[in-house]
C-alpha positions in Angstrom: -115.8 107.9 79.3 -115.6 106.0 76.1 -112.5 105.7 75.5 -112.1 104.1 79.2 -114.7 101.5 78.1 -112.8 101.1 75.2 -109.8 100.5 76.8 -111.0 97.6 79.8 -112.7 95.8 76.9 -109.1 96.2 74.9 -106.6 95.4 77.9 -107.8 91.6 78.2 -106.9 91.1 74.5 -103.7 92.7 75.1 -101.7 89.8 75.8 -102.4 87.5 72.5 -102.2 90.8 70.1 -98.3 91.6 71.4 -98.0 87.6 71.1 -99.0 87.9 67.3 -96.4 90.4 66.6 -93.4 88.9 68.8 -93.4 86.0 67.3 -92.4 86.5 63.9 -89.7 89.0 65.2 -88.4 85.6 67.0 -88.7 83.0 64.3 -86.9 85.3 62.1 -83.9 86.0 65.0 -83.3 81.9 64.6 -80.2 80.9 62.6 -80.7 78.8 60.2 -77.7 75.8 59.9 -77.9 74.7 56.0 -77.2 78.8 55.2 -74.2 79.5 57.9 -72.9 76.6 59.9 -72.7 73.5 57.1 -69.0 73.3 55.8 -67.8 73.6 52.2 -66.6 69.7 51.9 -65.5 70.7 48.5 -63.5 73.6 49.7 -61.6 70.8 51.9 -61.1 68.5 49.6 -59.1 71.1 47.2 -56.8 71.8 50.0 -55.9 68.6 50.5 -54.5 67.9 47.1 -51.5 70.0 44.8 -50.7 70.2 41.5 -47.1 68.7 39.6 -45.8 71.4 37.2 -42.7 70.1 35.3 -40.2 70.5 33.1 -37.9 67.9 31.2 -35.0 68.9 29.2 -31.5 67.7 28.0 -27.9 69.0 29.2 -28.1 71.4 25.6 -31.1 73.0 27.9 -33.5 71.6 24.9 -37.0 70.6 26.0 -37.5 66.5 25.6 -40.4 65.3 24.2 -42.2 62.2 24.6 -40.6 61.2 28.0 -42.4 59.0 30.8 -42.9 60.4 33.7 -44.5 58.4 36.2 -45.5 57.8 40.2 -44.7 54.2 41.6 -47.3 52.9 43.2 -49.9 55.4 41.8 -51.9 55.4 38.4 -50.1 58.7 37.4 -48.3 58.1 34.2 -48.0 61.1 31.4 -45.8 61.9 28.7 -43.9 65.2 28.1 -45.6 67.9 25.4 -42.7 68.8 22.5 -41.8 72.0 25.0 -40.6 69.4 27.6 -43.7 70.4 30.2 -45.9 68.0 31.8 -48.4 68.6 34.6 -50.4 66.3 36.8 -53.4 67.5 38.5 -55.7 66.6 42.0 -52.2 64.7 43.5 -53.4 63.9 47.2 -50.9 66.2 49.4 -47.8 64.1 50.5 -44.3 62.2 49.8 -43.8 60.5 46.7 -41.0 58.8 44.6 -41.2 60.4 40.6 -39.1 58.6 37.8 -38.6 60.1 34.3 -37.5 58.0 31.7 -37.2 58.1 28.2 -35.4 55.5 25.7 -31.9 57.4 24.6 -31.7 59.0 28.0 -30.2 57.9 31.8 -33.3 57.3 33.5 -33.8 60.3 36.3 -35.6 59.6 39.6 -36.5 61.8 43.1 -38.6 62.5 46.1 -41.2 64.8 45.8 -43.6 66.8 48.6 -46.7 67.7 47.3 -47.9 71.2 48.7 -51.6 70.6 49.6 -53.5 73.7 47.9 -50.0 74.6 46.0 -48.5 74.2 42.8 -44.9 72.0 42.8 -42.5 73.3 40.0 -40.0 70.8 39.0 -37.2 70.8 36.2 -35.3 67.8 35.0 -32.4 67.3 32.7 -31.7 63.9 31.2 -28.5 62.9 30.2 -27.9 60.7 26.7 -26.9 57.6 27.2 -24.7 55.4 25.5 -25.8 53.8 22.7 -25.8 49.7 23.1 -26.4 46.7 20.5 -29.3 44.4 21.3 -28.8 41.4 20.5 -31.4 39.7 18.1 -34.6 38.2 19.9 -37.2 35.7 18.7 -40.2 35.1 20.1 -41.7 31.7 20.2 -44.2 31.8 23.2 -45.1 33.9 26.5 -42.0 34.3 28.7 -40.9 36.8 31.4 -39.2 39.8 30.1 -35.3 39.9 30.5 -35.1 41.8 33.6 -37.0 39.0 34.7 -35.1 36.7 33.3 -31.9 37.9 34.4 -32.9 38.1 37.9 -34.3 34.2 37.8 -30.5 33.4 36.3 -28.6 35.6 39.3 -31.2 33.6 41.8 -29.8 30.3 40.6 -26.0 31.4 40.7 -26.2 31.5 44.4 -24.8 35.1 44.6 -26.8 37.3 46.7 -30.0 37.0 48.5 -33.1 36.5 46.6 -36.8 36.7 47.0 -39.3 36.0 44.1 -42.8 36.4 43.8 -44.1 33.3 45.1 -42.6 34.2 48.6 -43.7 37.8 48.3 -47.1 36.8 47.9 -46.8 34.0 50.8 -45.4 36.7 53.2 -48.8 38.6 52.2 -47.3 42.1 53.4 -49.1 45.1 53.6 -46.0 47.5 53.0 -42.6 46.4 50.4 -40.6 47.9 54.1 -41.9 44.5 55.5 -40.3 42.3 53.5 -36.8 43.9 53.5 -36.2 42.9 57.8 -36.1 38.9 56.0 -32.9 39.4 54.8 -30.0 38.9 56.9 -27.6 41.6 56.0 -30.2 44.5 56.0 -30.9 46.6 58.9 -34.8 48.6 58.4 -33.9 51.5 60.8 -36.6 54.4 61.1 -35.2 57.8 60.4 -34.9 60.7 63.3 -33.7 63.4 60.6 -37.7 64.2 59.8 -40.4 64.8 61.1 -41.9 62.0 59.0 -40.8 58.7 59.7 -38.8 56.8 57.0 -37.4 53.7 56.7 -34.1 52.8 55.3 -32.1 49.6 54.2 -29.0 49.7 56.3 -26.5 47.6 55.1 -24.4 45.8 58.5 -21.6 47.4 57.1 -19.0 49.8 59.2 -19.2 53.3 57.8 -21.5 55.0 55.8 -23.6 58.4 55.9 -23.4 60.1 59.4 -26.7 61.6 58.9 -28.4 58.4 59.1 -26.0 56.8 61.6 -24.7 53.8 59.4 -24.5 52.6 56.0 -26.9 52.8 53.2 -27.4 51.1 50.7 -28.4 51.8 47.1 -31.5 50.9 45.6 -32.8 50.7 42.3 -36.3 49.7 41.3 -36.7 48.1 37.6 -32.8 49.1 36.8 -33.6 52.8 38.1 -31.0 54.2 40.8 -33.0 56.0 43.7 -32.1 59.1 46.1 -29.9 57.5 48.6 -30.7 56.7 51.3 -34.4 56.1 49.9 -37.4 55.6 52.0 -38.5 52.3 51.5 -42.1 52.9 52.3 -42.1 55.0 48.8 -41.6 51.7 46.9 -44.4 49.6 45.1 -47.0 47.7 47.1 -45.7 44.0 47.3 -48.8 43.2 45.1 -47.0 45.0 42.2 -43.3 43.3 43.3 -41.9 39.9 41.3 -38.6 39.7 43.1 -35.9 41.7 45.8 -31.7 40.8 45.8 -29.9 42.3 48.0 -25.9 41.7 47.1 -24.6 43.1 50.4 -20.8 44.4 49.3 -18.9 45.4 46.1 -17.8 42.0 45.7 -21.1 40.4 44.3 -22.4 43.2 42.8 -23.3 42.2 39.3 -21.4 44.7 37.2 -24.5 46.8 35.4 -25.4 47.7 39.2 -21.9 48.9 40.1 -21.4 52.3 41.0 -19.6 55.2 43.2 -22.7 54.9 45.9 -22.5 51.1 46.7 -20.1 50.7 48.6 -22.8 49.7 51.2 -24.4 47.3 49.0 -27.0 47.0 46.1 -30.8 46.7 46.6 -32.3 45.1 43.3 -36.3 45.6 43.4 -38.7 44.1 40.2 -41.8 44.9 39.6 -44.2 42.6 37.9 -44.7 42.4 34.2 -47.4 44.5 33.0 -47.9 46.5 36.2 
């Protein structure tokens, strides 16, 4: 009989004492986001860049120290150790032109694609180049470097097609591609070999490399031969440009530039003193 009391007096409290205990069981069955669902940004951000390990030696296989190696159009620059290695951290995954030079030695330059979350291995040998006598130079106040120099000259010989850095900077391009559809005997034609698209100078010319269906022409950048054909979109901003020639057959090419790969023509590109 008592416990029946016991239990009608019990049975209208029932309700808010199985509330007390449910609810705890519930809150703790919520997921929290901050602990499961919020993504690692850093994690991301390391597998979007790769890492440049290199080597640098001479045709004797013997490591060469001291030589520059450096990314147009980047800040990377770094000098070889004395075992010939070199490596360059954090690189944003993607296509880039690489140059090695190093005074005694042919200059040395390629295309490069950076493995995002991967380590690129390169080696490069550097050939000795000829020594030549300089002739003696005085000083007397702030002039453009003979590169320089020696382009302003070729512009006022008439030879060739010329663009300085006044006109760059008036053009105000975005891309160094831009400026190149100016000139008259230069075709910028898109690549369909890759899945990326890149942009070539095509000289008007009859012949050439089938795989890129007509006739490109070399480029050097501050007296440094590129990969032909070169992507054009992997030279300097315009910003960083002081002057273009283009010299369009063998005939005008000034001799320095002459060479078994330009027969299509010569592209001539400066950069800017101090850049």
């Amino acid at each position: 009989m008592l416990n029946d009391r016991f239990a009608r007096r019990l049975l209208p409290l029932l309700p808010l004492l199985l509330g007390v205990l449910i609810q705890p069981v519930a809150r703790a069955q919520t997921p929290s986001a901050f602990h499961y669902d919020r993504p690692d940004t850093s994690k991301i951000g390391r597998r979007r860049v790769g890492t440049i390990d290199g080597f640098v030696g001479d045709t004797a296989l013997m490591p060469v120290h001291a030589a520059f190696v450096s990314i147009p159009g980047t800040a990377i620059r770094i000098g070889t150790g004395p075992n010939g290695r070199f490596r360059i951290a954090n690189v944003p995954a993607g296509q880039y032109l690489i140059i090695v030079k190093r005074v005694g030695y042919r200059p040395i330059s390629g295309i490069i694609d950076v493995p995002p979350a991967d380590t690129l291995r390169l080696a490069y040998t550097m050939e000795q180049a000829p020594a030549a006598a300089l002739d003696p130079v005085v000083v007397t106040a702030t002039a453009p470097t003979l590169r320089l120099r020696e382009f302003e000259q070729r512009m006022k010989s008439g030879v060739g097609q010329f663009m300085d850095q006044a006109e760059i900077d008036q053009r105000n391009s975005v891309y160094a591609t831009e400026l190149f559809r100016k000139f008259l005997s230069v075709t910028v034609s898109p690549s369909r070999t890759t899945s990326i698209t890149e942009y070539y100078a095509l000289s008007k010319r009859e012949g050439g490399d089938p795989n890129v269906g007509a006739c490109p022409m070399q480029v050097y950048l501050d007296q440094v031969p590129l990969p032909t054909p070169f992507n054009l979109d992997l030279l300097p901003s315009p910003k960083q440009l002081a002057g273009i020639e283009i010299y369009s057959g063998p005939a005008t090419i000034p001799p320095q530039f002459a060479g078994p790969n330009t027969s299509c023509g010569v592209v001539l590109v400066w950069t800017r003193d101090g850049g």
